[in-house]
Rosetta silent file (secondary structure, phi, psi, omega in degrees, C-alpha in Angstrom):
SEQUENCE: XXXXXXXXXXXXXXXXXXXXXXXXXXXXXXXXXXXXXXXXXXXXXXXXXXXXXXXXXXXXXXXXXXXXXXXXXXXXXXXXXXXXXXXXXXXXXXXXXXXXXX
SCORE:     score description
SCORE:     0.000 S_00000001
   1 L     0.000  142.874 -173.158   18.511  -16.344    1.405 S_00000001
   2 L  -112.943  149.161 -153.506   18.630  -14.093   -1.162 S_00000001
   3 L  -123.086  115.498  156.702   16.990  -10.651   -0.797 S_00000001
   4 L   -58.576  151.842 -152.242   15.708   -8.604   -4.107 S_00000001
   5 L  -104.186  156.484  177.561   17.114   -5.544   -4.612 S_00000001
   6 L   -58.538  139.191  165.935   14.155   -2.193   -4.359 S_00000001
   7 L  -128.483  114.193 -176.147   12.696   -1.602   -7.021 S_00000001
   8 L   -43.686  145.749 -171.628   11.149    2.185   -7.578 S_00000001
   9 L   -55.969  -79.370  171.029    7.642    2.861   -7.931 S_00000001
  10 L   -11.173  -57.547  -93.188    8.475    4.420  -11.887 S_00000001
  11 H  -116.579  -49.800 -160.672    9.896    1.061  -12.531 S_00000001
  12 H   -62.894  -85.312 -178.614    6.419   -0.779  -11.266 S_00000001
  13 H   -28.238  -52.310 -175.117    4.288    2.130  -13.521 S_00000001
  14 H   -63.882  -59.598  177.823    6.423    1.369  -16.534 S_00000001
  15 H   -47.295  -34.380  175.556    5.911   -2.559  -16.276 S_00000001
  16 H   -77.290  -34.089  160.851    2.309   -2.151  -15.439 S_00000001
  17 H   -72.866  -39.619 -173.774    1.948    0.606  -18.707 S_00000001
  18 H   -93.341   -0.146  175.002    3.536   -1.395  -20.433 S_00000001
  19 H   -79.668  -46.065  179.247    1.636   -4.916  -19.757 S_00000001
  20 H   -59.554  -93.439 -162.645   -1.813   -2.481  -20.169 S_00000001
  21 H   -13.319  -64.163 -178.078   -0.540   -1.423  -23.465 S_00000001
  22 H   -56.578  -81.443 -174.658    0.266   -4.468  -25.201 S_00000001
  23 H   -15.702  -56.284 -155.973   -3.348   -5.703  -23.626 S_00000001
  24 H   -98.547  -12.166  152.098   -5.189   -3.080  -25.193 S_00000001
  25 H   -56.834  -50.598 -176.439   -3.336   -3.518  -28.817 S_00000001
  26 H   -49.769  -34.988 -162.189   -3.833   -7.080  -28.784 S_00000001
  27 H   -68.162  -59.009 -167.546   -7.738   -6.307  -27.521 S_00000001
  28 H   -50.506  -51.552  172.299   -8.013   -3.732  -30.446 S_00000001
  29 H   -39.014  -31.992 -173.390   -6.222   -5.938  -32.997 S_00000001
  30 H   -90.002  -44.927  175.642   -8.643   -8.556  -31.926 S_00000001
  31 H   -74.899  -47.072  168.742  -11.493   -6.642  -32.126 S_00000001
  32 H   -66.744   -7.087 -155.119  -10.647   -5.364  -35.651 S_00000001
  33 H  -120.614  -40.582 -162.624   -9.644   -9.090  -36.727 S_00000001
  34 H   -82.625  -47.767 -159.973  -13.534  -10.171  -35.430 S_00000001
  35 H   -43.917  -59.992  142.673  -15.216   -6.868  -37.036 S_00000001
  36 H    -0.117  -77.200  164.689  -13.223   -7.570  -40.467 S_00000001
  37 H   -85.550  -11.756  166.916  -14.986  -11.264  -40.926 S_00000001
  38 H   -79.204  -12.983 -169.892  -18.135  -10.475  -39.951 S_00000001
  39 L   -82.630  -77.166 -175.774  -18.477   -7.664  -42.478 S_00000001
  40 L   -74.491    0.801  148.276  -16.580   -9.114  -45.016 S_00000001
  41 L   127.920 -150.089  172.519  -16.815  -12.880  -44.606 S_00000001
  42 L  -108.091  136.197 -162.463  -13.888  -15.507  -43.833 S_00000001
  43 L  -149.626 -174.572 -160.783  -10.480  -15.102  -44.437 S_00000001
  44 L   -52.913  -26.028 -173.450   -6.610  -15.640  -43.239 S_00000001
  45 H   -69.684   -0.060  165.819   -7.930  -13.164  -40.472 S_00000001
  46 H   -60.985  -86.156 -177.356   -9.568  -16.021  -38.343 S_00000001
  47 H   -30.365  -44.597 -175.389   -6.397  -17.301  -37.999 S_00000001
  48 H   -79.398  -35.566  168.946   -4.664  -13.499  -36.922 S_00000001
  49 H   -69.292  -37.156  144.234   -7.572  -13.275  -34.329 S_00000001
  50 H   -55.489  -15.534 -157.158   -6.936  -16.221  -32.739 S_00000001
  51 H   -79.534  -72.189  176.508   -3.444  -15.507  -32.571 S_00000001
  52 H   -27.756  -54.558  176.455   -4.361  -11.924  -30.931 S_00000001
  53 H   -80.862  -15.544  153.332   -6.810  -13.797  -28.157 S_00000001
  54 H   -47.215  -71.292 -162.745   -3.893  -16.171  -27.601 S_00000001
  55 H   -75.573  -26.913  158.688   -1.726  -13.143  -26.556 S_00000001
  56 H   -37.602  -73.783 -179.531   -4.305  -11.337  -24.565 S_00000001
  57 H   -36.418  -66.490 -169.511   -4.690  -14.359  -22.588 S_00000001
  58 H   -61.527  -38.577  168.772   -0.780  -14.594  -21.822 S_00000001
  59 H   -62.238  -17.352 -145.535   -0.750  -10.649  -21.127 S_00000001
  60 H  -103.071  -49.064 -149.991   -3.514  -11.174  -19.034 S_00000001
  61 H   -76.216  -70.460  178.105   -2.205  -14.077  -16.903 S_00000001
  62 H    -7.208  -41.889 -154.269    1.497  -12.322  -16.846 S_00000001
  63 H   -91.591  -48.078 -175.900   -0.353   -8.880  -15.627 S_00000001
  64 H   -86.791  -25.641  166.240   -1.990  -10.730  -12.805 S_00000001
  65 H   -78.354  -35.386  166.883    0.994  -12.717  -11.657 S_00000001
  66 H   -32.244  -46.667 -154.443    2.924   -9.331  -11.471 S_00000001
  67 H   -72.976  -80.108  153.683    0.093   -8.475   -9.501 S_00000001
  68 H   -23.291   -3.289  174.775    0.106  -11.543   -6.675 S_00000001
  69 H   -92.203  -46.877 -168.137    4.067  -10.832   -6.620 S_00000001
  70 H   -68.808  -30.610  148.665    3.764   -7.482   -5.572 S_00000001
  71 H   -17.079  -59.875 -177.368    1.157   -8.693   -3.325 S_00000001
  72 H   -65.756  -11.463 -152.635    3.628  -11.376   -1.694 S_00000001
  73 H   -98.447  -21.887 -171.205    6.267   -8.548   -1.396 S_00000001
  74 H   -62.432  -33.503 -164.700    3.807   -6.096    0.366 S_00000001
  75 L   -70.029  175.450  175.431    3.173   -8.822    3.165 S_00000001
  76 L  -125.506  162.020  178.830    5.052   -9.533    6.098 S_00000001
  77 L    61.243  170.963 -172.478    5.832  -13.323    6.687 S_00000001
  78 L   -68.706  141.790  140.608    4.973  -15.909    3.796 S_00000001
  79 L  -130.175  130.199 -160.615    2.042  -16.183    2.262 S_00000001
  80 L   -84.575   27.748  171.025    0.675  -19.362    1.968 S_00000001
  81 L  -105.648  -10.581  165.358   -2.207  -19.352   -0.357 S_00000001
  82 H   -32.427  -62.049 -143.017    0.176  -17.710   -3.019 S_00000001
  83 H   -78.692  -61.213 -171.866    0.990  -21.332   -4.676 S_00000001
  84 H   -32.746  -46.079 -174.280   -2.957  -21.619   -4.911 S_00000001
  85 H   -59.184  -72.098 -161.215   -3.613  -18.862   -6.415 S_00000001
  86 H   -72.952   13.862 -176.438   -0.974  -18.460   -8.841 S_00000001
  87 H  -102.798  -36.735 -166.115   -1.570  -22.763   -9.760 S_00000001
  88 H   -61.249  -61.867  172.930   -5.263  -21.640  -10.208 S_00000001
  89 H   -24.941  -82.004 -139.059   -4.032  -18.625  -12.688 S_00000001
  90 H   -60.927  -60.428  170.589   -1.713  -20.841  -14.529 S_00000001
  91 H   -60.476 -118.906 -116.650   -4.295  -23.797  -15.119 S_00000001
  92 H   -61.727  -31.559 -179.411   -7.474  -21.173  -16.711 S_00000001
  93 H   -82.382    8.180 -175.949   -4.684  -19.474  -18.658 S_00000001
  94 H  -109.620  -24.020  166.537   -3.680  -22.780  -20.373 S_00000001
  95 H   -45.801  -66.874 -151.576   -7.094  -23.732  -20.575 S_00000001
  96 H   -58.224  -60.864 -167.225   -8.298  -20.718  -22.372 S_00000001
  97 H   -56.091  -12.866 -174.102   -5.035  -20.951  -24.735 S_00000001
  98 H   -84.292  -22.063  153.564   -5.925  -24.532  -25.124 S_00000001
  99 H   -57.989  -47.022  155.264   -9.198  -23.528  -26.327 S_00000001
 100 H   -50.149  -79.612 -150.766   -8.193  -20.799  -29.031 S_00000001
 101 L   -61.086   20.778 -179.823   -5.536  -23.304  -30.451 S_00000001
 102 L  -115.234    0.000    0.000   -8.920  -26.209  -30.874 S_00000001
């Protein structure tokens, strides 16, 4: 069995700043991409806004399986409702992207 090596709290804070970050460009980007055609009508920027709630979505899922790992690592013994979870995750984030790309 193979055993992960520790990984320092910094390490967790950087991945987790840097999974926020990207979230809240893409949100802004997104938000500036909706503002953009309603003022000024429709343009190529439809297209850059979907793109943006595409990658939200994927930061979003990504951010929450980090989350359920460190969950699993915190526990003692298995946990078996993990594969549920993270099957549940996986299926709404391919939904939702399957929805932007329609």
């Amino acid at each position: 069995v193979e055993q992960a090596d520790q990984v320092s709290l910094r390490t967790h804070a950087r991945l987790w700043g840097l999974m926020i970050m990207l979230l809240i460009t893409d949100s802004f980007a997104l938000a500036s991409c909706v503002y953009l055609v309603v003022t000024k009508g429709p343009s190529v920027l439809i297209l850059f806004g979907f793109e943006y709630a595409i990658l939200s979505v994927s930061v979003l899922t990504t951010l929450i399986r980090y989350g359920l790992h460190l969950i699993d690592t915190q526990m003692e013994g298995s946990w078996q409702a993990k594969g549920s979870y993270l099957f549940f995750l996986e299926f709404m984030g391919e939904v939702l992207r399957f929805m932007f790309y329609l």
